[in-house]
C-alpha positions in Angstrom: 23.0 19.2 161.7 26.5 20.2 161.2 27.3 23.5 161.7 28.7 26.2 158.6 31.5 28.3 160.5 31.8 31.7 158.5 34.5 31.9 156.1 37.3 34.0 157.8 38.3 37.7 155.8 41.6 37.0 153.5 44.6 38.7 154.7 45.7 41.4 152.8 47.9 41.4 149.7 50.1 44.2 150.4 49.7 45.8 153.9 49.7 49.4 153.9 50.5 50.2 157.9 48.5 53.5 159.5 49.7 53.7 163.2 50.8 57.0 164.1 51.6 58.5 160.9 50.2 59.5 157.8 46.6 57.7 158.2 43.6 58.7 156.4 42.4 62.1 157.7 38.5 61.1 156.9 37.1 58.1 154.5 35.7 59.9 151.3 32.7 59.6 149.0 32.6 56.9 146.8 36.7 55.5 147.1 38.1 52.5 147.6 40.0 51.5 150.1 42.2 47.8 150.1 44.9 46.4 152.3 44.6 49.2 154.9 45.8 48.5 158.6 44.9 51.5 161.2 45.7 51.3 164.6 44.7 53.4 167.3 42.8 56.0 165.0 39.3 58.3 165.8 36.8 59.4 163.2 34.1 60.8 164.9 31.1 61.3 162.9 32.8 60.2 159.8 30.2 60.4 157.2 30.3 58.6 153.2 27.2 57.8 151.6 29.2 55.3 149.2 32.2 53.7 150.4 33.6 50.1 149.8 36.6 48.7 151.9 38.4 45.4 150.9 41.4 43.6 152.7 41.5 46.2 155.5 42.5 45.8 159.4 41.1 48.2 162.2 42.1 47.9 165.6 40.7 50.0 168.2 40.0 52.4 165.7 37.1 54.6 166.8 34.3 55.3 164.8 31.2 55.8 166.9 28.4 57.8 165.4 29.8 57.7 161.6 27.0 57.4 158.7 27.9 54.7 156.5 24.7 54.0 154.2 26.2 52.4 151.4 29.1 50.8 152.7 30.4 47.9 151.0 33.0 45.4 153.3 35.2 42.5 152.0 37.6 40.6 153.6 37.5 43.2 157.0 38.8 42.3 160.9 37.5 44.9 163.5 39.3 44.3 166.6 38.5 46.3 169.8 37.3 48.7 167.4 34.0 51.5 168.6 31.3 51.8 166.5 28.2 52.9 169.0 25.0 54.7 167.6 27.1 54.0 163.8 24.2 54.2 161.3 25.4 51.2 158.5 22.3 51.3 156.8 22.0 48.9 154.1 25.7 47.8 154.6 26.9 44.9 152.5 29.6 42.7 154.7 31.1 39.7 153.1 33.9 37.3 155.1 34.1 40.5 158.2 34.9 39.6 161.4 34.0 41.7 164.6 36.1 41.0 168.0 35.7 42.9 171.3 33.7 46.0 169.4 31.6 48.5 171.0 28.5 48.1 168.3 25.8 49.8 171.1 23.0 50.8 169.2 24.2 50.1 165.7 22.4 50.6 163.2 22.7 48.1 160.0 19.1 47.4 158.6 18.4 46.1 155.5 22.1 45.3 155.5 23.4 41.9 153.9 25.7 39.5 155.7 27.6 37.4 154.4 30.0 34.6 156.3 30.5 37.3 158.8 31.6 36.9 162.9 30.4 38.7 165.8 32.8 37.6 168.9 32.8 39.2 172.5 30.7 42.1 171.0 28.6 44.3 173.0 25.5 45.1 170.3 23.1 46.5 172.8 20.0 47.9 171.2 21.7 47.2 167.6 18.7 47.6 165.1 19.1 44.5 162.2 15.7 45.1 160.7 14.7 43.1 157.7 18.8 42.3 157.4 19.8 38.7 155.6 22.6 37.0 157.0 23.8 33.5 155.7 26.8 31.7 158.0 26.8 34.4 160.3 27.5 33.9 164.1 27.1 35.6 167.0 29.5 34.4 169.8 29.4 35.9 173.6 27.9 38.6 172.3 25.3 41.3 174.9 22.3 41.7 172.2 19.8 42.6 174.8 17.5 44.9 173.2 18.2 44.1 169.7 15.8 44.7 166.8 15.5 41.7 164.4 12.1 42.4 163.3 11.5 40.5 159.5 14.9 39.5 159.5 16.2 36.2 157.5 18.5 34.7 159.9 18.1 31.1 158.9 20.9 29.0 159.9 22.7 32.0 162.2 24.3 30.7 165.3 23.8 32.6 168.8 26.0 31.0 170.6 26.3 32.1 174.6 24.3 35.6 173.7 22.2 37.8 175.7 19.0 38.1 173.6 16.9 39.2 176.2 14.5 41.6 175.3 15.2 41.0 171.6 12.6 41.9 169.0 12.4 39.0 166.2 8.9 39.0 165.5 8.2 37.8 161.8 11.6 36.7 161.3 12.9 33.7 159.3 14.5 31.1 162.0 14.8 27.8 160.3 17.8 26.1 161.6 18.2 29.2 163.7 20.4 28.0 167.0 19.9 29.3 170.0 21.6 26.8 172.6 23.6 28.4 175.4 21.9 32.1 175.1 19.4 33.6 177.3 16.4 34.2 175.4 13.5 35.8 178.2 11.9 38.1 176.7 12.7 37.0 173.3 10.4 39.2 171.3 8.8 36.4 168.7 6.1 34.8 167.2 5.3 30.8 167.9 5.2 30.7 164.1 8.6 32.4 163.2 10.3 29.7 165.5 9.2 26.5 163.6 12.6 24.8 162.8 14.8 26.4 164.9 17.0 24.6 167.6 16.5 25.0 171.1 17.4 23.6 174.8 14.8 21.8 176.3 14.5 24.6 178.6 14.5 27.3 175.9 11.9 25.0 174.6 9.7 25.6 177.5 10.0 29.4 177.7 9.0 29.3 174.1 5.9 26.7 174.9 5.2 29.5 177.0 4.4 32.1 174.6 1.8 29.4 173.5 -0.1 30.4 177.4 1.2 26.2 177.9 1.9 26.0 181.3 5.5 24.0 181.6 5.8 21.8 184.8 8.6 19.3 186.0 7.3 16.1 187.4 
């Protein structure tokens, strides 16, 4: 099967710069905010119930702990960026790319994603419940912990992840890849993995679930 790579955000039109001087001093309720660039900025506990962000560059901006429910991304690139225990609840993110963030405990249920990339990403504990993602991948990314439950991630590529101790019980996994990521103590249901690709030797973890007992002659 030949793999979808996720559409890659579209560079801003017009770059407005935010390094040292005159950034945004907080993101307010319901604004827009297009062809942004901030640079080494903090917003701790930054908190929008509506917000939508187009054409916009963060780089190891820091928003850990903001509350986000609404949020609406298009055409975004996080780089090196902290979002830890952020609650994105419900977040729509089309063509958004994540390298190098801190995304510990995120949370982003019921959100929709949409061509989006997760690269070098630590998303420890990151709660994805009942989420839909279509061309999404995860590369090199820590997702031990993470809470998939009822999620529709049909064709998303975990490339080289740590999914152990993941929780995807009753999720959608057809043409779901898991080659090259640890999955013991992947959390899910023999049922829920009919279709998905697997390593021979991820296959016989997952024949384990099924109380077969796997044995090399």
């Amino acid at each position: 099967m030949k793999e979808n790579a996720p559409k890659l955000p579209r560079p801003p039109k017009k770059l407005t710069r935010f390094a040292d001087e005159q950034p945004p001093e907080s993101f307010e309720e319901d604004t827009t905010y297009t062809d942004l660039e901030l640079v080494q900025r903090a917003y701790p506990g930054a908190d929008a119930r509506r917000l939508v962000m187009a054409r916009c560059r963060f780089e190891e901006v820091a928003l850990a702990a903001s509350q986000f429910p609404e949020i609406d991304l298009t055409d975004l690139d996080f780089q090196n960026c902290d979002l830890a225990n952020a609650e994105w609840r419900k977040a729509i993110l089309h063509r958004t790319q994540f390298t190098g963030c801190r995304l510990l405990g995120w949370q982003a249920s019921e959100g929709h994603f949409k061509d989006v990339t997760l690269r070098d990403c630590n998303l420890s504990l990151a709660h994805f419940r009942f989420a839909t993602f279509k061309d999404v991948r995860f590369e090199n990314c820590n997702l031990r912990g993470g809470d998939f439950l009822e999620a529709d991630l049909r064709g998303v590529i975990f490339q080289n992840c740590d999914l152990r101790e993941a929780q995807m019980s009753f999720c959608k996994l057809e043409n779901t890849d898991f080659r090259g990521s640890d999955v013991q103590g992947l959390h899910v249901s023999v049922e829920s993995l009919r279709g998905a690709i697997v390593e021979p030797f991820q296959a016989a973890y997952f024949a384990s679930l099924m109380g077969l007992q796997v044995k090399w002659s």
